[in-house]
N, C-alpha and C positions, 0 to 999 in steps of 0.2 A: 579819511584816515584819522585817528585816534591824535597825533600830536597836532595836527592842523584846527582840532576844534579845541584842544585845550589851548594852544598857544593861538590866542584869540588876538592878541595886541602883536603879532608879528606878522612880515610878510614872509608865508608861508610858500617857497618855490620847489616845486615836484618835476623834477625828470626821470627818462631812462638814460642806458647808455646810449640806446640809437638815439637819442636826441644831438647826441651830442659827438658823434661819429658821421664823418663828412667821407665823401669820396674825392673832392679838390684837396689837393697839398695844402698845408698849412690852415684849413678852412677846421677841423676840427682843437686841434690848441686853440684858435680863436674864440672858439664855441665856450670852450671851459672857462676860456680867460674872463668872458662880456658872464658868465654865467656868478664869479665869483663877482664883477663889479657890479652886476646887478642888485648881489645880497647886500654889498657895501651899502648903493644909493639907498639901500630901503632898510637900512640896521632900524629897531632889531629884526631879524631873520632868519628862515632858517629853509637849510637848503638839502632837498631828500630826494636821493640819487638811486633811482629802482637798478636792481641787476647791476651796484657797482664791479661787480664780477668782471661782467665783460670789458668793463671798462679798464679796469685796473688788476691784473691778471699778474701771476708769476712770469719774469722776464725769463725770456727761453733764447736760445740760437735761432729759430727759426719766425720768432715774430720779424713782422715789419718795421721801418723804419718808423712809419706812421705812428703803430700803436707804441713803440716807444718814448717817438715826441710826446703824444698826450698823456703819457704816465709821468714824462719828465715836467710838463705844464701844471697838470695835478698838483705833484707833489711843490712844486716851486709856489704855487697857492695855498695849500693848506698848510706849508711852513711860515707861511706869510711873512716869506722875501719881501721886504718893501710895500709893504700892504699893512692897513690895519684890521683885525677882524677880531676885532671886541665885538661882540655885540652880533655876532656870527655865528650858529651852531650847525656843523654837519653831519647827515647824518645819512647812511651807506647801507640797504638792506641785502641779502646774499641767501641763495640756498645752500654755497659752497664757498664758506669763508676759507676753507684751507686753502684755496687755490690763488688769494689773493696777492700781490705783491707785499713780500714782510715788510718794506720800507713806507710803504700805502697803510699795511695793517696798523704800524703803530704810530700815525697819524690819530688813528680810530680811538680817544684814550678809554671810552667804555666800550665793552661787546656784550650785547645782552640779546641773551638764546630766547624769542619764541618760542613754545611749543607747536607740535600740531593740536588745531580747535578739539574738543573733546566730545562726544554725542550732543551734552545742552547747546553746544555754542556750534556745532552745523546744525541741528533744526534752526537755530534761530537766524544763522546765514541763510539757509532755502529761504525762511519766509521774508527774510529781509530783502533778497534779491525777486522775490517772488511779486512782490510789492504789493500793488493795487490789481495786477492782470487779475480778469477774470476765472474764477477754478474752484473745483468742488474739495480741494485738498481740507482731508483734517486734524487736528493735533495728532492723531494716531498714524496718520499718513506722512504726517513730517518727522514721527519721535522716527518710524521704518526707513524711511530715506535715510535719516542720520545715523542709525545702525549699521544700513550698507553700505555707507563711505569712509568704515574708518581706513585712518590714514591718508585721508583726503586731507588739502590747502586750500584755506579760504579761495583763493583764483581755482583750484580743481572745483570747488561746489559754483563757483561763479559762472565757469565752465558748461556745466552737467543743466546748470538752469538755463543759461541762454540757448542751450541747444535745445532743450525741454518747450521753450518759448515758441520756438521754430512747429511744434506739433502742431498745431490747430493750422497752421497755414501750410503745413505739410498736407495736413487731411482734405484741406480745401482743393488742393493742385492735383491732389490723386485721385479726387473722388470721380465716378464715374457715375453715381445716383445721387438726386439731393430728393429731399422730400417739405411741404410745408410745414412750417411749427407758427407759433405764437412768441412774442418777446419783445421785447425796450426795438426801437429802431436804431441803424444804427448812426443814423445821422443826427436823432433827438432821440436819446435816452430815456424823456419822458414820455415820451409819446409810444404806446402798445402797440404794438401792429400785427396783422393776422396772416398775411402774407410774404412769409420770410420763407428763406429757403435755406436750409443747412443739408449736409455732408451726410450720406447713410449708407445703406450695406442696400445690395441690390435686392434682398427679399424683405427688405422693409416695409411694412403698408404705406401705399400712397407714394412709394418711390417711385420717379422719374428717371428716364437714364435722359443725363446729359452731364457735359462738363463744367466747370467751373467759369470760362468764359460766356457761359448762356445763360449764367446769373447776374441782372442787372447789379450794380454795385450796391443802389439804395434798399436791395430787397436781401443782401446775403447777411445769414446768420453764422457767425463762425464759433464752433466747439470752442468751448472752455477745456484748458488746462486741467487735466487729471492723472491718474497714474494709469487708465489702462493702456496708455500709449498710441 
């Protein structure tokens, strides 16, 4: 996250609200309370609460007593009742801040609108998230991806690649032919080997029908990442 590397000299604490939502009585206000004296013990600090939403929601007739107490705990901390938090910044991200409690909200003294990423900034989420994995992807490959997500959130493209990731060991589980190739091994990278077995279509030359459990471990070559799926 973007505040966590600029605020270099603070300790930087990241929750969700499930972190911080208990199914014992009284066990989540506790959670928020050790959450708020934590930022204390380690001023300066700065405390970044994903999905405050769920946490801190418009009070309704029909909530619980629970999620009452923790909005009343909340707010009794970030008024800093008996507390000092100098040296304290919190900060609350939402896809839906209308729905927040207004007495929560304007604890909040800034609210500043992200946008959704724009074409440059998903291709450069894909290859960011993309990382080191192996794949024949090319700048042309990642400008078309970022074309067909717009309206995508960074966590949608985060999304869209970890299932993307999932493909080679997908092809591996499904295959019912491997065939030999040549390539890095995959236990030493430097070392060439001619005896590898990868994933292939049953009228492929030199395919083999068997499954992926009759490939020794040392000997399997698994598809790179591409688009054809």
């Amino acid at each position: 996250m973007a505040v966590a590397t600029e605020a270099q000299n603070s300790t930087f604490i990241s929750v969700s609200s499930s972190d911080l939502v208990s199914k014992w009585l009284g066990e989540s206000e506790k959670l928020v309370r050790e959450l708020f004296e934590l930022a204390r013990r380690s001023k300066p600090s700065i405390i970044f609460i994903d999905e405050v939403d769920s946490l801190c929601s418009s009070r309704s007739d029909n909530e619980s007593e629970s999620a009452r107490r923790i909005k009343t705990e909340f707010l009794v901390q970030m008024q800093d009742v008996g507390h000092d938090m100098d040296g304290i910044l919190v900060l609350g991200a939402t896809n839906i801040p209308w729905i927040l409690d207004a007495a929560i909200r304007r604890r909040f003294e800034k609210r500043i609108y992200i946008s959704l990423p724009d074409t440059n900034a998903r291709k450069d989420m894909f290859k960011l998230h993309i990382g080191d994995t192996p794949n024949n992807l090319t700048e042309e490959h990642l400008r078309e991806l970022a074309r067909k997500t717009e309206g995508y959130s960074g966590h949608d493209i985060c999304m869209v690649v970890r299932d993307a990731l999932m493909q080679p060991v997908r092809k591996v589980q499904d295959a019912t032919h491997f065939k030999r190739v040549s390539g890095p091994s995959p236990h030493d990278p430097n070392v060439h080997a001619h005896d590898l077995l990868t994933p292939c279509s049953p009228g492929d030359p030199g395919a083999v029908p068997m499954s992926w459990l009759d490939v020794p471990s040392d000997k399997l070559s698994e598809p790179i990442l591409s688009m054809e799926g």
